[in-house]
ZAPA-485372 format. One line per 2 residues: number of its first residue (from 0); their letters; for each residue x negated, y, z negated of C-alpha. Coordinates in Angstrom, 3 decimals, decimal comma. Layout:
<pts>
NUM	a	X Y Z | ...
</pts>
This chain:
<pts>
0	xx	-5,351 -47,515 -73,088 | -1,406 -46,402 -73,538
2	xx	-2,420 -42,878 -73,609 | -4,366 -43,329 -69,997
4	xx	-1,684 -44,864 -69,028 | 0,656 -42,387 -70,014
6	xx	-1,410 -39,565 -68,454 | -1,565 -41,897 -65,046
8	xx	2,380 -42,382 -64,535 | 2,669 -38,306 -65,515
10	xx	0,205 -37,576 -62,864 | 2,228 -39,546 -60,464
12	xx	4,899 -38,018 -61,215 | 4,178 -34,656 -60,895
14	xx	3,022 -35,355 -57,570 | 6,180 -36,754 -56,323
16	xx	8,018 -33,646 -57,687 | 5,720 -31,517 -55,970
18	xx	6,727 -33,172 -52,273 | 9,812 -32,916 -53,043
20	xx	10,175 -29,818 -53,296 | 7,683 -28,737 -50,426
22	xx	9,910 -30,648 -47,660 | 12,949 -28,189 -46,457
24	xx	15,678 -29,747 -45,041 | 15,948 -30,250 -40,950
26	xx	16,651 -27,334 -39,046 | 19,602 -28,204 -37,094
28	xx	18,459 -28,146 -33,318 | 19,960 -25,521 -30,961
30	xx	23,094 -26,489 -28,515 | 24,186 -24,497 -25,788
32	xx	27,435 -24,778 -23,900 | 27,711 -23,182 -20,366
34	xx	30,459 -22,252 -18,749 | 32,505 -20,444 -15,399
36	xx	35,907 -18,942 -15,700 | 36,481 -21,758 -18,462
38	xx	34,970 -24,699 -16,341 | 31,855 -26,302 -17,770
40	xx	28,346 -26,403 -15,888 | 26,372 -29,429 -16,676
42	xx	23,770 -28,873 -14,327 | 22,572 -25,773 -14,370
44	xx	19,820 -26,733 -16,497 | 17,814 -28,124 -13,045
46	xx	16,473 -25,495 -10,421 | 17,741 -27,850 -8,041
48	xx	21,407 -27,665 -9,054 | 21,753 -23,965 -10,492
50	xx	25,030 -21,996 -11,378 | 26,824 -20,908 -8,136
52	xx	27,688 -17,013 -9,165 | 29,923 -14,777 -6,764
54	xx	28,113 -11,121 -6,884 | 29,989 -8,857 -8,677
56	xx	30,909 -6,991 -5,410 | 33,920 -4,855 -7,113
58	xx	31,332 -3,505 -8,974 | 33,006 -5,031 -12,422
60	xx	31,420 -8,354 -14,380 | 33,860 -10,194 -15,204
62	xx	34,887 -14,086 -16,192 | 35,035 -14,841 -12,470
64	xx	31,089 -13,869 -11,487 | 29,368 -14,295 -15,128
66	xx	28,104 -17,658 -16,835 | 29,170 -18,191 -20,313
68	xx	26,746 -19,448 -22,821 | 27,510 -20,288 -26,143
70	xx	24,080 -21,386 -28,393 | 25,266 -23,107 -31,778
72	xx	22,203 -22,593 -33,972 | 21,323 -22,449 -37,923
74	xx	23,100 -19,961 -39,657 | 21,335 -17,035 -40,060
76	xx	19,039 -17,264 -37,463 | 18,290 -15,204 -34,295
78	xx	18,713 -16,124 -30,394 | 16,496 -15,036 -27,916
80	xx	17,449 -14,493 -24,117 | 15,332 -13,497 -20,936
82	xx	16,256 -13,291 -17,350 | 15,091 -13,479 -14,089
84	xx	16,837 -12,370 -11,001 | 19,702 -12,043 -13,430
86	xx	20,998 -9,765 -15,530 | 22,296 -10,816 -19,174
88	xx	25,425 -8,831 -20,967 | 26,819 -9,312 -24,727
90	xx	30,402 -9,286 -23,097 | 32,332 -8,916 -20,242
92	xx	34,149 -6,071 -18,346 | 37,098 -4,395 -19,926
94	xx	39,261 -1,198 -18,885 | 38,411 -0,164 -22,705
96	xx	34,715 -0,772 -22,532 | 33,996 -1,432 -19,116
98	xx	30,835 -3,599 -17,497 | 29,408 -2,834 -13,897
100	xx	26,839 -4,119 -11,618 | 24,184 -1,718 -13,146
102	xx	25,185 -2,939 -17,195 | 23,178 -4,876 -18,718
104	xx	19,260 -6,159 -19,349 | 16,659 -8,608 -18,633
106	xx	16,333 -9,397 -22,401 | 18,332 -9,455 -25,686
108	xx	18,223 -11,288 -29,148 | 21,295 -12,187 -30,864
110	xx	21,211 -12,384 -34,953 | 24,054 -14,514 -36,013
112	xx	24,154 -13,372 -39,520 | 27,019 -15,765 -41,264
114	xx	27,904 -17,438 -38,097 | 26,345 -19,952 -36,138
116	xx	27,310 -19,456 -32,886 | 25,693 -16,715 -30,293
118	xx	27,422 -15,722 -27,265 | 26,224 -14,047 -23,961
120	xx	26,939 -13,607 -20,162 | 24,697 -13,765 -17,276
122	xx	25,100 -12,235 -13,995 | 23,493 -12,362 -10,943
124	xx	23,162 -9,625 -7,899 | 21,075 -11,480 -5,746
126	xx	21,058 -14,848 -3,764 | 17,257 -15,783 -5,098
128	xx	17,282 -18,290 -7,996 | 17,323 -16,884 -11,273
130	xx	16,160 -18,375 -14,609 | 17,726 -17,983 -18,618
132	xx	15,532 -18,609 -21,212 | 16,918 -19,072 -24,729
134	xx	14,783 -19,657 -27,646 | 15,636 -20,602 -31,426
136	xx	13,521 -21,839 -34,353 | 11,191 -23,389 -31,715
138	xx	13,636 -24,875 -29,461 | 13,896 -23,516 -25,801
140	xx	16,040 -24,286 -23,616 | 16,005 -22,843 -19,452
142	xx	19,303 -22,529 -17,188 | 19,157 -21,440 -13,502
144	xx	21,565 -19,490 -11,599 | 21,784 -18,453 -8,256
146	xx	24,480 -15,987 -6,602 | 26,573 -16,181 -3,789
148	xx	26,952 -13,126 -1,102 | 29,423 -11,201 -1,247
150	xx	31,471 -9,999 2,321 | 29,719 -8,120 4,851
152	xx	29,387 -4,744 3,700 | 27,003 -3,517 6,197
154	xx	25,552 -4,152 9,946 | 22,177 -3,108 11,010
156	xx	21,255 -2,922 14,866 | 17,645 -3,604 15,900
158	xx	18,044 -2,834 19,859 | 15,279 -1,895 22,911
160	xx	15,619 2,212 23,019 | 15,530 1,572 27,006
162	xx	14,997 -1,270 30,047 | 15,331 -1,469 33,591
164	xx	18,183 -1,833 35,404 | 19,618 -5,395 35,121
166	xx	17,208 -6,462 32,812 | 18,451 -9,249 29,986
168	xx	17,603 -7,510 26,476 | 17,814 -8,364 23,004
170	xx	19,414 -7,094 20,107 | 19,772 -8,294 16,858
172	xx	22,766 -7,415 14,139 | 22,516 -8,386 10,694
174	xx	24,563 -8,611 7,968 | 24,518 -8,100 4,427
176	xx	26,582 -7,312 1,502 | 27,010 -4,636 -0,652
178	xx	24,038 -6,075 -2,187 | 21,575 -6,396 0,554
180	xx	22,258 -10,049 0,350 | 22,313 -11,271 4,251
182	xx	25,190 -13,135 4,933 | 25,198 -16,320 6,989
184	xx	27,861 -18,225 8,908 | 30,248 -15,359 9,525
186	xx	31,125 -14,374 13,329 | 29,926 -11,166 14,844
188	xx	31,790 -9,562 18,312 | 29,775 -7,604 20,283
190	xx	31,875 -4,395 22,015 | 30,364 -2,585 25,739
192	xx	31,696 1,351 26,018 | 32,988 1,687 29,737
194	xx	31,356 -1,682 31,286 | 27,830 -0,645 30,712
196	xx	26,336 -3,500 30,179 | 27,591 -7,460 30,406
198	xx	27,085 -9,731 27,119 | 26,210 -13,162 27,377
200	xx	28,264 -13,998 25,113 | 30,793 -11,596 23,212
202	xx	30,872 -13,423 19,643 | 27,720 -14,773 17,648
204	xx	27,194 -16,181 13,961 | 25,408 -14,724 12,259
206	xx	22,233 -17,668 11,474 | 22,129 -19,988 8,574
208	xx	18,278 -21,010 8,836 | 15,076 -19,596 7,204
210	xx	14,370 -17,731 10,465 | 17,589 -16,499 11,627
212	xx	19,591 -16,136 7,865 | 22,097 -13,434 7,927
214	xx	21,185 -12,510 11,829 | 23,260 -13,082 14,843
216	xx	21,279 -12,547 18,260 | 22,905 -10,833 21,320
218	xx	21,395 -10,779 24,792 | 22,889 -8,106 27,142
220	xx	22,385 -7,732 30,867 | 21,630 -3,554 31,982
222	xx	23,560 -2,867 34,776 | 21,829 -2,355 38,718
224	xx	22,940 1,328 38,150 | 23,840 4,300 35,368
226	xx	22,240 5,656 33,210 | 22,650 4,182 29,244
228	xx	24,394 1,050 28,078 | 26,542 2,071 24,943
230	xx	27,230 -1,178 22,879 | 29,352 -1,491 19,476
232	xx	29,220 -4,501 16,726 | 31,622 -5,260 14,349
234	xx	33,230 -8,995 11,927 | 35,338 -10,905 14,453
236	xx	37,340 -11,935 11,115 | 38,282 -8,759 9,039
238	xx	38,578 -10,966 6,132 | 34,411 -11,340 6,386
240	xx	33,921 -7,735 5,981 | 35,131 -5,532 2,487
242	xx	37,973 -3,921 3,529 | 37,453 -0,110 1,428
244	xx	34,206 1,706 -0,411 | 33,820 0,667 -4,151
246	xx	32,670 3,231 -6,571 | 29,485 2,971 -7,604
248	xx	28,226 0,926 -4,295 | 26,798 1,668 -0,934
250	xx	29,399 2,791 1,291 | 30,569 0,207 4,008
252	xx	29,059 0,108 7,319 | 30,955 -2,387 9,861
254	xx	30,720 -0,545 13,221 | 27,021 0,071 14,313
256	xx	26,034 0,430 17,850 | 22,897 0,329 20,642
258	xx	22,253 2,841 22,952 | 20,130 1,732 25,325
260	xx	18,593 3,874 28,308 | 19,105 2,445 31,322
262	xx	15,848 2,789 33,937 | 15,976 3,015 37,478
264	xx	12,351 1,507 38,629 | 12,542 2,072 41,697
266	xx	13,961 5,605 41,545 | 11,199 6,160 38,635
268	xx	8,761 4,515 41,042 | 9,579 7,118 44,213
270	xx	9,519 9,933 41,926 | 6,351 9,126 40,642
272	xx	4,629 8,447 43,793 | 6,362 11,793 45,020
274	xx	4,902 13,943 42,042 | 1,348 11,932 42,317
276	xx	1,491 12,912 46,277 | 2,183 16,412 44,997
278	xx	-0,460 16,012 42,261 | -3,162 15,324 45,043
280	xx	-2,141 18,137 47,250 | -2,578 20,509 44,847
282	xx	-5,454 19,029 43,765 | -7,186 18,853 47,235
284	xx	-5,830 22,730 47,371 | -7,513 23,516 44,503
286	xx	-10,719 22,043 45,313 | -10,839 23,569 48,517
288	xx	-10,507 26,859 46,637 | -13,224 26,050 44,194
290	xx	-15,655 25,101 47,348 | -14,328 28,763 48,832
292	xx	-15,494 30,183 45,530 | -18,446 28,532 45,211
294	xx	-19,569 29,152 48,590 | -18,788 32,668 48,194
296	xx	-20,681 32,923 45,269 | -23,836 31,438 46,390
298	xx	-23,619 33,531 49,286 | -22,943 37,021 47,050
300	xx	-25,981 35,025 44,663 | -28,272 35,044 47,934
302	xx	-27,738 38,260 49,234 | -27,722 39,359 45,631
304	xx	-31,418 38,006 45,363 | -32,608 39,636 49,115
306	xx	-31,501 42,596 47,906 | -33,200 42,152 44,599
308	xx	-36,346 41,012 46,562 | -36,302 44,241 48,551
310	xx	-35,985 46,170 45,625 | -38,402 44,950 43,679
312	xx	-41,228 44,560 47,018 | -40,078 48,695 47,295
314	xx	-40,654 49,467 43,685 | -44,130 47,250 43,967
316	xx	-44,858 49,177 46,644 | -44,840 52,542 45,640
318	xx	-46,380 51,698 42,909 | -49,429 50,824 44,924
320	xx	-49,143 53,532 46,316 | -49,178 55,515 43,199
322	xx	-52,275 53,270 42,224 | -53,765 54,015 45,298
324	xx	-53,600 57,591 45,265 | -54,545 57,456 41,755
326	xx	-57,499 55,620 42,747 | -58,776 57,657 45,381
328	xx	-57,872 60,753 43,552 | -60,243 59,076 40,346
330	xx	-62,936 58,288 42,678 | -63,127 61,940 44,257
332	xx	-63,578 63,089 41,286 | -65,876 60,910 39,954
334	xx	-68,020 61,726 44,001 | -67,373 65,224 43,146
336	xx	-68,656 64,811 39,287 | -72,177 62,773 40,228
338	xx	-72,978 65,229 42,890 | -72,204 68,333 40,189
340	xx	-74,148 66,439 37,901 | -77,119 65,594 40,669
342	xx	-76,679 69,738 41,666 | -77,102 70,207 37,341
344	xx	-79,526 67,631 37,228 | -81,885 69,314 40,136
346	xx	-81,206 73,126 39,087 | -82,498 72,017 35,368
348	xx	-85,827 70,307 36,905 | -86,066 73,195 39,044
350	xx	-85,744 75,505 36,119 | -88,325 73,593 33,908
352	xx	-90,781 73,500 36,469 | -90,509 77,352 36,779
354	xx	-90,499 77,395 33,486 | -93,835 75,250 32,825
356	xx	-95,606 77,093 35,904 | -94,806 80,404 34,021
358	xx	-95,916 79,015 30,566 | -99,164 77,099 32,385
360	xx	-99,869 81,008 34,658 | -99,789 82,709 31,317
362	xx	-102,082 79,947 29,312 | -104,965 79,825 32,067
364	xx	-104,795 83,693 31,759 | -105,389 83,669 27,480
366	xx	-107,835 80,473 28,070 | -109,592 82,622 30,057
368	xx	-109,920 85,485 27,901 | -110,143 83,375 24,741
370	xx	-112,129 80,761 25,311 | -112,656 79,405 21,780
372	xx	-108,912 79,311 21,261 | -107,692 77,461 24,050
374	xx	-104,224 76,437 24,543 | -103,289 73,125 26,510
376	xx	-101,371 73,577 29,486 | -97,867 71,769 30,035
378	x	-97,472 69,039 32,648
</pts>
């Protein structure tokens, strides 16, 4: 019984052992710290409240534009980082080893080796809303960030090619930053070359809704007479605009313009009627020529056919005539050949009865003399 006992409280014990030894210690959960320029973000973890970020618009990534994270993890393990509408970097721009708008990737993994710590940056170039994913040991954690636009680098013009004389016409101007980011809020002035045309307003902001964002919408008024309407754009505030090129970006475009052909209606309506006037009088000449023509032709086509008529009634002719000749020439011959052959016909009866009369005068004349050798006389 003390030996079963004995093998009972071994057993138990060896168990124990055994889960001790199979349970590791806790992995320490990961922590991430997020910073701007050295201020802390607490809320970038929601999509509704993500990290404001200036584009990097001098075309270097620095402490001002980039969110700092700092992930305290295990020692020894790895972080893992992917971006969306961002753009993550392992440090930020130096004159030694510098770090522009086109550094960078949409993924990296960080191996602390001794340390625990893993730091990265994250940039942004556009104004969407971009996520950061960082994963350790299981835990995964997801930042947003969002950036701001830059100054207007650029105007585009969408403007009518041409419109009749005072005519109200549209044109839109919008502007974006070096980017392509449209750029709301910010005041455009509208410019007219030589009094061609007459704004209805001079200034516009550019529009801050989903349907207007980054657009400011001009309405000019043609003028009664000219010929084009010549129309510049350009910021009201030169502080709104970038004020020189940066290497490495699109060039700067502030001073755009519409040209916009000015059309006389009622000069373009005289001149058509004029050409369509001209258009039917040579048309009415040219169809009187045609009916010439065609008249002549079936006139030439007529006479044509009389004369072929003649022709052919003449050639018809004298070939009857031919026939007829032919015919009487055939039958004279033929008369002329049945009364040879009646003269033939006669002179060979008349022969053979001369013939038969000789041949019957000589047979009476030996009948007569030989009585018992009688020969029979020819009919």
């Amino acid at each position: 019984m003390n030996s079963f006992k004995k093998i009972a409280l071994a057993m138990v014990a060896a168990m124990t052992l055994g889960t001790i030894v199979a349970t590791p210690a806790s992995a320490a959960v990961m922590t991430v710290a997020v910073d701007l320029a050295g201020t802390a973000n607490t809320t970038a973890s929601a999509i509704a409240t993500p990290a404001a970020l200036p584009v990097p618009a001098d075309n270097t990534v620095d402490a001002a534009d980039a969110l700092k994270f700092v992930a305290t993890v295990d020692v020894g393990t790895s972080v893992s980082v992917s971006a969306t509408n961002a753009t993550i970097v392992s440090a930020l721009h130096t004159t030694a080893a510098p770090v522009s708008a086109t550094s960078g990737s949409s993924s990296l993994t960080i191996a602390t080796g001794t340390g625990t710590t893993a730091t990265f940056y994250v940039y942004t170039k556009t104004t969407a809303i971009g996520s950061v994913v960082i994963t350790n040991q299981g835990t995964t954690l997801t930042y947003y960030v969002q950036g701001t636009a830059g100054k207007i680098n650029t105007l585009t013009v969408s403007a009518p090619t041409a419109g009749a004389a005072g005519t109200k016409q549209d044109i839109s101007v919008t502007a974006t930053d070096t980017f392509g980011n449209k750029v709301s809020a910010k005041s455009i002035t509208a410019t007219v070359f030589a009094s061609t045309a007459v704004m209805d307003t001079a200034t516009v902001t550019t529009g801050a809704t989903l349907s207007d964002f980054g657009v400011a919408k001009f309405v000019a008024t043609l003028p009664a007479t000219g010929t084009r309407s010549l129309i510049t754009f350009s910021p009201t505030t030169s502080s709104d605009a970038t004020t020189a090129d940066v290497v490495g970006l699109p060039a700067r475009a502030l001073a755009p313009f519409a040209e916009i052909t000015v059309r006389d209606l009622v000069a373009e309506l005289a001149a058509e009627k004029v050409a369509k006037d001209a258009a039917i009088a040579a048309k009415a000449v040219a169809d009187k020529a045609l009916a010439d023509a065609l008249a002549k032709a079936t006139a030439d086509a007529a006479a044509a056919k009389v004369a072929a008529d003649a022709a052919l009634a003449a050639a018809v002719k004298v070939e009857a005539d031919k026939a007829a000749v032919a015919a009487k020439v055939a039958a004279d011959a033929l008369v002329a050949k049945d009364a040879q052959i009646a003269k033939l016909t006669a002179d060979n009866a008349a022969a053979l009865k001369s013939i038969k009369d000789a041949f019957n005068k000589l047979a009476r004349q030996w009948n007569a003399k030989n009585p018992k050798a009688k020969v029979t006389l020819v009919k």
